[in-house]
Each structure stands twice: as C-alpha cells, then as structure tokens.
Backbone as CSV, one residue per row, in Angstrom:
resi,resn,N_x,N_y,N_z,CA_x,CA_y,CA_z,C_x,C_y,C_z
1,UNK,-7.661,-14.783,-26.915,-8.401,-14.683,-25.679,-7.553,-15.228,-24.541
2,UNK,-7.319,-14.708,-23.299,-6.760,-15.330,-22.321,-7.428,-16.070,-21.614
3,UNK,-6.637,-16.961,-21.203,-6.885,-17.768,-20.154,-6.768,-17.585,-18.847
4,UNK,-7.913,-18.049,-17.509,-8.335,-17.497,-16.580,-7.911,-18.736,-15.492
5,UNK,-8.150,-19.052,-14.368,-8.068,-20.202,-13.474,-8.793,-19.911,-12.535
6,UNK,-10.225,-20.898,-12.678,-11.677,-20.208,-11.439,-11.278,-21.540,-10.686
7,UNK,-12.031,-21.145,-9.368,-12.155,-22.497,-8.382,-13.613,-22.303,-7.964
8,UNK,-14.130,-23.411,-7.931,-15.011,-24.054,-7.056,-15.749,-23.421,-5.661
9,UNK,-16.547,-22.803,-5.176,-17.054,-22.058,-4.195,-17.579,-23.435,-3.557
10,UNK,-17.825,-24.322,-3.738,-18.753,-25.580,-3.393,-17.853,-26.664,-3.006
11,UNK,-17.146,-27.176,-4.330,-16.380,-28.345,-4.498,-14.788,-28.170,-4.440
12,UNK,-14.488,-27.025,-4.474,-12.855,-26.207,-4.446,-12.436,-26.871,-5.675
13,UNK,-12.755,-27.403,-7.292,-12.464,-27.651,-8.383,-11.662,-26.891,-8.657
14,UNK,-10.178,-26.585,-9.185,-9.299,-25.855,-10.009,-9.969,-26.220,-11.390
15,UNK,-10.114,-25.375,-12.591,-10.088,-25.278,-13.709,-10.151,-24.282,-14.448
16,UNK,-9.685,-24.253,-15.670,-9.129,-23.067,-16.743,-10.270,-22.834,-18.056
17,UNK,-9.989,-21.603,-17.471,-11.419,-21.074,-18.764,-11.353,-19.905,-19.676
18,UNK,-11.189,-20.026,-20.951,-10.847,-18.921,-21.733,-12.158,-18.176,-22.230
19,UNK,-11.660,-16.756,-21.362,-13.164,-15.651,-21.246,-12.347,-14.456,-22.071
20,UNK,-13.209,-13.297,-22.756,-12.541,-12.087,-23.264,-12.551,-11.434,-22.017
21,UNK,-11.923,-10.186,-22.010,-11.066,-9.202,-21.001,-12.414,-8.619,-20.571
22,UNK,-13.811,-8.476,-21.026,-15.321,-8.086,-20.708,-16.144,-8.996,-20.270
23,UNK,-15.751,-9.853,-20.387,-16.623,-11.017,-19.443,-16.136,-10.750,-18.241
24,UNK,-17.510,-11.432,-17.553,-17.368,-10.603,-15.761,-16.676,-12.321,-15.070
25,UNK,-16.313,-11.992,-14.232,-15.038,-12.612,-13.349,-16.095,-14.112,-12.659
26,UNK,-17.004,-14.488,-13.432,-17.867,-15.286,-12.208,-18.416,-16.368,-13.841
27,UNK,-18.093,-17.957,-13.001,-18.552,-19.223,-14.071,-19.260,-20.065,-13.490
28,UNK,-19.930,-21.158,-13.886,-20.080,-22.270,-13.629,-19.476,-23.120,-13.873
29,UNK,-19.750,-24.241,-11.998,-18.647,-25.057,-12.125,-18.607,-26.389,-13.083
30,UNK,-17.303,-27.156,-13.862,-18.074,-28.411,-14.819,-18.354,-29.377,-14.266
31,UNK,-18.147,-29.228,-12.571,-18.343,-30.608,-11.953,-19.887,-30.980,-11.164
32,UNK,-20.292,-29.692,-10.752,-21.561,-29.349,-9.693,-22.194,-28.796,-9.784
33,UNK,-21.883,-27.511,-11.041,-22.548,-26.448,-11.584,-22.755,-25.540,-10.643
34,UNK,-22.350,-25.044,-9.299,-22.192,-24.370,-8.697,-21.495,-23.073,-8.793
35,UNK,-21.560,-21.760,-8.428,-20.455,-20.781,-8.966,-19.373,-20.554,-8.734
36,UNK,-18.340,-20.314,-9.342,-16.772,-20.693,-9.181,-16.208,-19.169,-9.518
37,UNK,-15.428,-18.695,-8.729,-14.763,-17.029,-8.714,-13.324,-17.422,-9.203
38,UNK,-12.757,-16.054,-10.151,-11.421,-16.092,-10.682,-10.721,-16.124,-9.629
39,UNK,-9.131,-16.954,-9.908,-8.293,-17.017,-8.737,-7.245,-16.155,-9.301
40,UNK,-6.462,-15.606,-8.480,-5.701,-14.374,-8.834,-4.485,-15.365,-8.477
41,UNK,-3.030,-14.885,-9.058,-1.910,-15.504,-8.736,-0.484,-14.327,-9.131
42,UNK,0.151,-14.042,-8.375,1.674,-13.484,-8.443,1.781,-13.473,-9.862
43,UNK,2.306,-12.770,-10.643,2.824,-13.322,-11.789,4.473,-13.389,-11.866
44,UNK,4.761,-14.187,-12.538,6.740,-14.271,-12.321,7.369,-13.181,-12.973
45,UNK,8.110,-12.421,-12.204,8.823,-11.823,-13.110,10.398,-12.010,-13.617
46,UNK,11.160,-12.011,-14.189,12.235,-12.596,-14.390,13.046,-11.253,-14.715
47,UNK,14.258,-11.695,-14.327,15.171,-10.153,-14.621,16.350,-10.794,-15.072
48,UNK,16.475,-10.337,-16.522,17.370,-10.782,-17.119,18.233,-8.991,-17.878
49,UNK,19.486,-9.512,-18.282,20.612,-8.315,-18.272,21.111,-7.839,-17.542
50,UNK,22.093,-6.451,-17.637,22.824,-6.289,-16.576,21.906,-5.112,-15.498
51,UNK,21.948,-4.513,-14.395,21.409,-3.652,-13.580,20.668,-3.825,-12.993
52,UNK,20.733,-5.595,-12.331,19.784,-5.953,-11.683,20.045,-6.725,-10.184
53,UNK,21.301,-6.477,-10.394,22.103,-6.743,-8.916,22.815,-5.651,-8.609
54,UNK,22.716,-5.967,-7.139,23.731,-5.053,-6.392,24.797,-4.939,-6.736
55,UNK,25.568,-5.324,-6.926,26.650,-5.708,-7.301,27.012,-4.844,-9.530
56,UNK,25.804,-4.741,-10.062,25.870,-4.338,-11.329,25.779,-2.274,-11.603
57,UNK,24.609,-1.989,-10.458,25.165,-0.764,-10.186,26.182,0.289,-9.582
58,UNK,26.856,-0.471,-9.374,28.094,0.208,-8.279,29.466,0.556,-9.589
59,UNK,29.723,1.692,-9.633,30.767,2.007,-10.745,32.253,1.997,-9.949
60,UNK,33.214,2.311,-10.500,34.246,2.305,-10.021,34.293,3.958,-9.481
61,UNK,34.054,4.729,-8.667,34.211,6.170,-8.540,35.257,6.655,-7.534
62,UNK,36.628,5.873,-7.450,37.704,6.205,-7.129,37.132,5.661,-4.968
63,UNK,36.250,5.285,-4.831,36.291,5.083,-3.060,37.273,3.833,-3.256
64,UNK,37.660,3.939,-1.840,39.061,2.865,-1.297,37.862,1.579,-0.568
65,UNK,38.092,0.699,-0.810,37.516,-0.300,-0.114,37.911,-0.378,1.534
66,UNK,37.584,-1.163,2.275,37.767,-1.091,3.445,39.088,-2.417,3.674
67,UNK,38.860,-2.736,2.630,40.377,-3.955,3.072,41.502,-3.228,2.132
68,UNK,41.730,-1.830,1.634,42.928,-1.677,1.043,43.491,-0.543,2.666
69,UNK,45.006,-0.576,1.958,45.553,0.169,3.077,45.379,1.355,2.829
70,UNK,45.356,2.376,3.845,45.252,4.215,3.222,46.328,4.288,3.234
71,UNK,47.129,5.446,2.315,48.096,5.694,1.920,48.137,7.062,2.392
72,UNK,49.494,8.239,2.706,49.769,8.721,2.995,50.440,9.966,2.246
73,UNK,50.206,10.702,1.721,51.168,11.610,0.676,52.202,12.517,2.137
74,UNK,53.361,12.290,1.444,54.685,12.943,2.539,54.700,14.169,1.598
C-alpha cells in the first residue's frame, strides 16, 4: 500500500497515511479531527547513464569547430 502525506485544513498538521490507490483523497486529522486533503509533491527524477547531457548527444560528424583554423585545398 502506498504512502500518502495529508495536511491539516484547520491546524496545517503534516502527516503520513497509508491508504489503497481507491480510497478517496480526504482523512481525519490525529490532532483535531478536522479534515485534512492529500498534498501533492514534484517527484525526483534522477538521470543516470549516458544521453543526458548536452554534451553526450553530439557525435563527431566531421563539423570544424569555431576555434580550429579553415584550411584551404590549392
């Protein structure tokens, strides 16, 4: 079962409450008994391996950089 993080509508209480994925989004609070709504949060994402920098998609496809000299065929 996951775990949820409601707050406080009354008392602004943070606390964690493990509900199934069908239980509806709304608790009582343990401090006031007042009703307390799920708090939503970013979740982290982490990027790990290669193709995740600028720098990781760029292939070698023969362009001249801007600090080499151009060369000249005689």
């Amino acid at each position: 079962m996951p775990t949820y993080q409601y707050r406080c509508l009354s008392c602004e209480l943070l606390f964690d409450l493990k509900q199934s994925f069908h239980d509806k989004p709304v608790a009582d609070c343990p401090k006031c008994q007042c009703v307390a709504r799920r708090v939503f949060s970013p979740v982290p994402i982490l990027f790990k391996g290669p193709g995740f920098y600028v720098t990781d998609s760029r292939g070698d496809r023969g362009e001249r950089s801007d600090t080499e000299a151009p060369t000249t065929k005689a």
